[in-house]
C-alpha positions as CSV (number, residue, x, y, z in Angstrom):
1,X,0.0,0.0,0.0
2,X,1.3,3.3,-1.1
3,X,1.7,5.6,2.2
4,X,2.3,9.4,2.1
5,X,4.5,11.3,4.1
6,X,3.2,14.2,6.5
7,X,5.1,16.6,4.3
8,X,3.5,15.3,1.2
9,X,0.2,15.8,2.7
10,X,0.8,19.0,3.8
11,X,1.2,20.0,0.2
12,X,-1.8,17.8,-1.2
13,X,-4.5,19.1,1.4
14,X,-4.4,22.8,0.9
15,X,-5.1,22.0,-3.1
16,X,-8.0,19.5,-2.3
17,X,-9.7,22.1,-0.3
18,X,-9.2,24.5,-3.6
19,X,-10.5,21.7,-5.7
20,X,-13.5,21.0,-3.4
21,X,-14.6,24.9,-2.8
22,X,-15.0,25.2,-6.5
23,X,-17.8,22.6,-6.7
24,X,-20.9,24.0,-7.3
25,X,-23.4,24.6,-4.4
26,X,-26.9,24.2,-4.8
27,X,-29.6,25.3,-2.4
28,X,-33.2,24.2,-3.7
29,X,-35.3,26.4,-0.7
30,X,-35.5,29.4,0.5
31,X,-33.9,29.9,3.5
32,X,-34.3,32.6,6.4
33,X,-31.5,34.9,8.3
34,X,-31.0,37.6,10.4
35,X,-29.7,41.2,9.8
36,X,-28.3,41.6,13.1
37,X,-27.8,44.8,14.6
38,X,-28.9,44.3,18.6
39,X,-26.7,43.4,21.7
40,X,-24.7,40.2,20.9
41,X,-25.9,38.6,24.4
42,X,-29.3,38.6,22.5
43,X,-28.2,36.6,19.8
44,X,-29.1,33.3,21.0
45,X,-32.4,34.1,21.7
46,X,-32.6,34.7,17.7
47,X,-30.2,31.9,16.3
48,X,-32.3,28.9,16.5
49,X,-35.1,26.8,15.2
50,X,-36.1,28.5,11.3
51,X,-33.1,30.5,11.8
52,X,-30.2,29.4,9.7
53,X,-27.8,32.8,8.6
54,X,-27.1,36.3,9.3
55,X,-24.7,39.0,7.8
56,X,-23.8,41.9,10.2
57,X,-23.1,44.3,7.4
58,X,-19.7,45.9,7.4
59,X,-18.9,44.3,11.3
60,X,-17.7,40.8,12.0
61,X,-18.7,37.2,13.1
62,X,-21.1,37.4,16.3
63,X,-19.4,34.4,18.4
64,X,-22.8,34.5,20.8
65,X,-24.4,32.1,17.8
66,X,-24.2,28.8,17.4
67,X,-21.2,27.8,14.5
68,X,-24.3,26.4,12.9
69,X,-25.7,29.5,12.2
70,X,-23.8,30.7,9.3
71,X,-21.9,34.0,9.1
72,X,-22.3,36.1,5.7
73,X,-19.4,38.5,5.4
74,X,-19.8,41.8,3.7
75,X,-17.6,44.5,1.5
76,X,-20.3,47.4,3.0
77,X,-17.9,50.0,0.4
78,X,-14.4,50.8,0.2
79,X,-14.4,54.4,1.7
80,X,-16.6,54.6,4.6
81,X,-15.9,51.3,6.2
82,X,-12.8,50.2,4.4
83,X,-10.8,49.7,7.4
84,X,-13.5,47.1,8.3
85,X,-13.4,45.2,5.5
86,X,-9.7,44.9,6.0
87,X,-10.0,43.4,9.2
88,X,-13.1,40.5,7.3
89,X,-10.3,40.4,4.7
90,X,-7.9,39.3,7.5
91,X,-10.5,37.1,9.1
92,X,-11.2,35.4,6.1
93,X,-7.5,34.4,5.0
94,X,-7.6,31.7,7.4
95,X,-11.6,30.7,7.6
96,X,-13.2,31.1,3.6
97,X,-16.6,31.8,3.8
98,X,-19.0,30.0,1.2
99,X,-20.5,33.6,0.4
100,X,-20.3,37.4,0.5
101,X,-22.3,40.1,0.2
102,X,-21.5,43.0,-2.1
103,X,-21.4,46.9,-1.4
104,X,-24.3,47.9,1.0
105,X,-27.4,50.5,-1.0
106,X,-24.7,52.0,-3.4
107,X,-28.2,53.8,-5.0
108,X,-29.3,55.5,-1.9
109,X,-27.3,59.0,-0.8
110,X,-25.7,58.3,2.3
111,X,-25.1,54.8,2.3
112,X,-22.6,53.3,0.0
113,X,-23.6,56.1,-2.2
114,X,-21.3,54.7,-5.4
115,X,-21.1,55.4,-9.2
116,X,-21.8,52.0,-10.9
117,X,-18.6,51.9,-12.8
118,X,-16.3,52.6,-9.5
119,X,-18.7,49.5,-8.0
120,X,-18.0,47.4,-10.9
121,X,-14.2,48.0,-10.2
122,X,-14.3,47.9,-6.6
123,X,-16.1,44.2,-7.1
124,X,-13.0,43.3,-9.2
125,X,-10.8,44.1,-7.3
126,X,-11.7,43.4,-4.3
127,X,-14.0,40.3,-4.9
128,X,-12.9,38.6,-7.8
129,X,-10.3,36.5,-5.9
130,X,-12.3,35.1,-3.7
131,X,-15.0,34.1,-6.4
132,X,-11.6,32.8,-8.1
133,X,-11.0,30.6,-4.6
134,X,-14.8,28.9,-5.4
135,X,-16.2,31.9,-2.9
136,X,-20.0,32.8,-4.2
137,X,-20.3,36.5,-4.8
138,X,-23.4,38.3,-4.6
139,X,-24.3,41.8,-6.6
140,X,-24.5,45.3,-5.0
141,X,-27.4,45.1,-2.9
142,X,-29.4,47.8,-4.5
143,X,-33.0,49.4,-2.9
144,X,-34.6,50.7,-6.1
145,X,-32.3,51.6,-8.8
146,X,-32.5,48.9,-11.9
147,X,-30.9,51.4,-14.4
148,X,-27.9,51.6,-11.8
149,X,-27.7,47.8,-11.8
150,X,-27.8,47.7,-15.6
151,X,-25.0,49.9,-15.9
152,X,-23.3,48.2,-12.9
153,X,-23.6,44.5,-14.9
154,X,-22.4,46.0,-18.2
155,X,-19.4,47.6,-16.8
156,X,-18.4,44.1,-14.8
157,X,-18.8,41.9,-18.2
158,X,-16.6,44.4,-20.2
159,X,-14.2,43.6,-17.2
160,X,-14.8,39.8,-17.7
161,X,-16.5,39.0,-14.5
162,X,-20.0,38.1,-13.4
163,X,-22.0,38.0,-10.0
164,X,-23.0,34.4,-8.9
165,X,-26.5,35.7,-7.4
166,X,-28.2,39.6,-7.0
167,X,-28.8,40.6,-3.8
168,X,-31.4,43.2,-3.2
169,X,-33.7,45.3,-0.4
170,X,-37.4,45.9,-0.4
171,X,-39.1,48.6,1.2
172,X,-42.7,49.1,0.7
173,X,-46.0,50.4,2.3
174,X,-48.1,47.7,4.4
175,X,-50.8,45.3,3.5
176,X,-51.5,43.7,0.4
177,X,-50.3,47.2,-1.6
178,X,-46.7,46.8,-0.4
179,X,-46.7,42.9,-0.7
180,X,-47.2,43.1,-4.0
181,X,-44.5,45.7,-4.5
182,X,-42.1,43.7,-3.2
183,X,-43.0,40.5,-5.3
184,X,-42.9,42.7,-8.3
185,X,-39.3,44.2,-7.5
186,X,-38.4,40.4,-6.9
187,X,-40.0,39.1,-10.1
188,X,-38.7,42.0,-12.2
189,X,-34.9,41.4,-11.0
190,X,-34.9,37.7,-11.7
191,X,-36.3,38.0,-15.5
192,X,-34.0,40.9,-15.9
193,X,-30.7,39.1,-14.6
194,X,-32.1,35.5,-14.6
195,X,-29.9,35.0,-11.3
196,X,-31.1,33.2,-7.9
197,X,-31.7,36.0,-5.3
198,X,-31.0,36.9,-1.8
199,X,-33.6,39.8,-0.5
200,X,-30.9,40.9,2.1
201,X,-32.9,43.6,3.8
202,X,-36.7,44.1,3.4
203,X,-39.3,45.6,5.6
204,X,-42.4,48.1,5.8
205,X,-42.0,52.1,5.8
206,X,-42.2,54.0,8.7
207,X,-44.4,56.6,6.7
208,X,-47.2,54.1,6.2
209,X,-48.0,53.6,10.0
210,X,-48.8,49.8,10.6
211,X,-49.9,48.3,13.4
212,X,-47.5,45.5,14.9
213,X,-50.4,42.9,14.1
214,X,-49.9,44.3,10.1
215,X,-46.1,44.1,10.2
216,X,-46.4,40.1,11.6
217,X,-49.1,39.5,8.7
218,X,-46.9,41.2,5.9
219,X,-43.6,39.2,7.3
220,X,-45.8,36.0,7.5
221,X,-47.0,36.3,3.6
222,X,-43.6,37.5,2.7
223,X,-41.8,34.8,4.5
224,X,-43.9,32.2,2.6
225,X,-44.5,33.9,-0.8
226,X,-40.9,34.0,-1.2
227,X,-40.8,30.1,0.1
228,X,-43.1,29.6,-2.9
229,X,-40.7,30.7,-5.7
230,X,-37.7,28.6,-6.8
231,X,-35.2,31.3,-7.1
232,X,-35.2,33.4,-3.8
233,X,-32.7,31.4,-1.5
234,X,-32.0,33.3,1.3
235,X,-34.7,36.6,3.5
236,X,-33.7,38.6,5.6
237,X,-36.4,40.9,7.3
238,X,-35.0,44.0,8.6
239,X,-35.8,43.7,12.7
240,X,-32.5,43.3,13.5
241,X,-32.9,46.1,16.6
242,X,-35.2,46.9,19.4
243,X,-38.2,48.2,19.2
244,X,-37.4,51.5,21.2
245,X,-34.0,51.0,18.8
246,X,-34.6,51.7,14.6
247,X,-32.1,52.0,12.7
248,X,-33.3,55.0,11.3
249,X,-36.6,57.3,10.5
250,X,-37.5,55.0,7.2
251,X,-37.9,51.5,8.6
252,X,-41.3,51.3,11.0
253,X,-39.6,50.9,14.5
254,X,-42.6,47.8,14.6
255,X,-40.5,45.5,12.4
256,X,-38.5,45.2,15.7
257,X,-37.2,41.6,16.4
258,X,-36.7,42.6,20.0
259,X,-38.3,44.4,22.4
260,X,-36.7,47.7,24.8
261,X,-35.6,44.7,27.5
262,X,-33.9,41.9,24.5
263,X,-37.5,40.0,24.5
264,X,-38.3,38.4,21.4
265,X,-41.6,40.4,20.0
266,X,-44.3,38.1,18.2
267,X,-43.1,38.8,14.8
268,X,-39.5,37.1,16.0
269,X,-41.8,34.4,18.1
270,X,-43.0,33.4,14.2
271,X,-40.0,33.3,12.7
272,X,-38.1,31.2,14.7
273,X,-40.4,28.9,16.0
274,X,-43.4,28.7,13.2
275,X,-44.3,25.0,12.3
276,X,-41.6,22.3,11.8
277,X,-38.0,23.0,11.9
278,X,-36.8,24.1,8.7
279,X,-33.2,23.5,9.0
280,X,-31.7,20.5,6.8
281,X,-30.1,17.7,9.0
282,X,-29.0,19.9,11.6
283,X,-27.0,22.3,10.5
284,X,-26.1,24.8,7.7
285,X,-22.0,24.2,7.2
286,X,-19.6,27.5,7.0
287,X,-17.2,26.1,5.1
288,X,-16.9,23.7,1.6
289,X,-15.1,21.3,2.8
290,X,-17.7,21.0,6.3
291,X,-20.6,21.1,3.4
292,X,-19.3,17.9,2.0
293,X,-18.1,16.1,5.1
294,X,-21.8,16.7,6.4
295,X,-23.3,15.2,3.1
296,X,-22.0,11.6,4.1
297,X,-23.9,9.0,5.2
298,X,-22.7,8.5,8.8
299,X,-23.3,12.4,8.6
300,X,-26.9,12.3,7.8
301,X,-28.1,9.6,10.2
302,X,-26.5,11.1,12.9
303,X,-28.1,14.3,12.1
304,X,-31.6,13.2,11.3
305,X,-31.5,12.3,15.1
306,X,-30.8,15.5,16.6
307,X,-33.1,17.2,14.2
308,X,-35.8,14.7,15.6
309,X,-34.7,16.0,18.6
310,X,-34.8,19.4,18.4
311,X,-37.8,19.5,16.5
312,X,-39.3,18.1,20.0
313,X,-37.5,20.4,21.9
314,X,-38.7,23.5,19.9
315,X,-42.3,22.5,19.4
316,X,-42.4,22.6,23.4
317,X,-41.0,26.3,23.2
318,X,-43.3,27.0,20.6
319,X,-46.1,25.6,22.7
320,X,-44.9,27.7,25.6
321,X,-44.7,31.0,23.4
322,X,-47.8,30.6,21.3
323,X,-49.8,31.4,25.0
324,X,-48.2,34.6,25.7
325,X,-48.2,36.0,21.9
326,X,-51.0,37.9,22.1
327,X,-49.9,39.8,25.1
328,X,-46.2,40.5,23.7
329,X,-48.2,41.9,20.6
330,X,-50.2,44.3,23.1
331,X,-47.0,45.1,25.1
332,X,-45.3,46.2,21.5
333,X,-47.3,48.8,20.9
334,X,-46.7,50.2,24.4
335,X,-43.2,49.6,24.2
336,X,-42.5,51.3,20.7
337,X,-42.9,54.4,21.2
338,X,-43.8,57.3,18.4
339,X,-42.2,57.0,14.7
340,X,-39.5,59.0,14.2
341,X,-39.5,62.0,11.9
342,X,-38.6,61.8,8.8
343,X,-36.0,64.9,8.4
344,X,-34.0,65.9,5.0
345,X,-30.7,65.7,7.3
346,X,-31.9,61.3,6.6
347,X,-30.8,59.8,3.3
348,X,-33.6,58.1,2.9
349,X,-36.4,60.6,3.2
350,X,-38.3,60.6,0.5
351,X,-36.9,57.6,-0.8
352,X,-40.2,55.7,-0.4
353,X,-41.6,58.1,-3.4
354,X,-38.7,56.8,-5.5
355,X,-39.5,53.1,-4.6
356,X,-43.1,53.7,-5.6
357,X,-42.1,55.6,-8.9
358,X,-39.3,53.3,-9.9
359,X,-42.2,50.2,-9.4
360,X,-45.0,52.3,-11.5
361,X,-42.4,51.6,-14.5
362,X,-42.9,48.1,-13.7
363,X,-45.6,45.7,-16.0
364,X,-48.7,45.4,-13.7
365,X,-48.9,41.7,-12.4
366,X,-45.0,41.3,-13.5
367,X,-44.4,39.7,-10.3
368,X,-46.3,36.7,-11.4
369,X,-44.0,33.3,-11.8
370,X,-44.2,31.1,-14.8
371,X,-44.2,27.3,-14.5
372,X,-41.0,27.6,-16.1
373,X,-39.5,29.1,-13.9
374,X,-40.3,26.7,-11.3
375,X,-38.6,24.0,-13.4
376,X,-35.1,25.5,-13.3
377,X,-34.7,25.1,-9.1
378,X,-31.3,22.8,-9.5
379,X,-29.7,25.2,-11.9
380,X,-29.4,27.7,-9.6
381,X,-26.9,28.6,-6.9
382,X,-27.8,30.0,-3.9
């Protein structure tokens, strides 16, 4: 029997793990994360049951999470936060993601705020070699602008690259209105770039005024619309903060995962805890070589045992929560105050009036999906 020597090992391992992180990856669901942006000791309150990602935007790994909750690094921009993405570059030498996230709203003043031809050479740059290591890189995450993401696309191909998925916020007015606002943004970016998508930050408008019982119905039929498609692989509603906490004036202060004391509001009740478990086997691995080792067959029947197990275990929570939903949904709207004011010193006021002209360009009823599209789930990555 041939036997190799440590040193040749050595050598032969770092090029398998090369080999294997260029193999495609394929997710066939949906599946739902976290934007987090609340006290890390909160975190595993959040991290569990439906719960399988979360990107922190420009900031690093939350270690409060389990490891099986999987870390999305992300280049936020070059300028504002480059000496942040410096330190994820850093991070990431040792410990290659499986994804990353592009520049953060490079359409929206005061955000990443780019030109799409520096954006397309920025991606280069700065992205390119880890798409080149088998890394899956997303677009720009734009809010509105589809001319800036043409542009953007164009300028990337003449430079001989191309994103592996888009990755794109939704904000819209409540009810059925802003619902279908959002599936027509969706629908319109997938026929225009034919590319899985990632709905990295979405949420209802402060300016509409909803109830907290209206935010939980619009995340609910969200949340299971964008289950229904083939293409959307990974949402992320925007409640990453406490209720007496928004981020800003634009985002209703009631899409709040959290309430003013780090309790988990009924909106964050339903999304970790609704129905079965919806993680696969166990886990959701950070790493390609973890994402094959958990594909074998020892792998799976050990997992399929503790996800009988904790399928138990969080039905009992669930049980325990469903009892006292009602009253956290009374407490929120104690708890969360006024809206804030929308001022012109906020980059995104008046922003909602672009969203809402921007989708009036749109085809009424483009959000609809074809049966074809459902037929092409295994051809895309996530």
């Amino acid at each position: 029997m041939m036997r190799l020597s440590l040193s040749a090992l050595a050598v032969l391992l770092p090029l398998l793990a090369v080999l294997v992180a260029q193999l495609p990856a394929v997710e066939a669901r949906n599946r739902w994360c976290i934007p987090h942006g609340y006290d890390n000791r909160w975190a595993p309150k959040l991290g569990k049951g439906n719960m399988e990602c979360y990107h922190h935007w420009q900031d690093g790994p939350v270690d409060q999470y389990s490891k099986h909750i999987e870390y999305v690094p992300m280049m936020w921009d070059l300028n504002r936060h480059g000496g942040l993405w410096a330190q994820r570059k850093r991070q990431m030498k040792n410990n290659l993601p499986r994804r990353i996230l592009a520049q953060n709203e490079p359409d929206v003043k005061g955000q990443a705020n780019l030109d799409p031809i520096t954006a397309a050479k920025d991606w280069v740059r700065e992205l390119k070699p880890y798409q080149d290591k088998g890394v899956k890189i997303s677009s720009p995450q734009i809010v509105y602008d589809l001319d800036w993401m043409d542009k953007f696309m164009t300028k990337l191909h003449q430079l001989g690259a191309d994103v592996d998925f888009m990755a794109i916020h939704s904000y819209t007015p409540k009810g059925d209105k802003g619902l279908n606002q959002l599936k027509t943004f969706v629908q319109k970016v997938r026929k225009r770039y034919g590319k899985s998508i990632w709905v990295t930050e979405y949420g209802i408008t402060a300016a509409s005024n909803p109830s907290s019982a209206e935010v939980k119905d619009y995340v609910i039929k969200a949340q299971k619309w964008m289950d229904s498609t083939s293409y959307v692989k990974r949402s992320f509603p925007l409640g990453g903060f406490a209720v007496t906490q928004p981020p800003d004036a634009f985002v209703t202060n009631k899409m709040a995962f959290f309430s003013g004391n780090g309790q988990l509001r009924s909106v964050a009740n339903w999304l970790v805890y609704s129905g079965k478990s919806r993680r696969d086997v166990g886990s959701l691995p950070s790493s390609p070589l973890e994402h094959r080792a958990a594909a074998s067959p020892g792998a799976k029947r050990h997992h399929a045992k503790l996800a009988s197990r904790a399928a138990a275990r969080d039905q009992v929570d669930a049980d325990l929560l469903e009892a006292r939903d009602d009253d956290d949904a009374d407490a929120d709207e104690k708890d969360g105050g006024e809206e804030l004011p929308c001022t012109d010193a906020d980059p995104y006021c008046g922003l909602g009036d672009k969203i809402a002209e921007q989708l009036e360009t749109l085809v009424d009823g483009d959000w609809y999906e074809s049966p074809e599209d459902r037929d092409d789930d295994e051809e895309d990555i996530d």
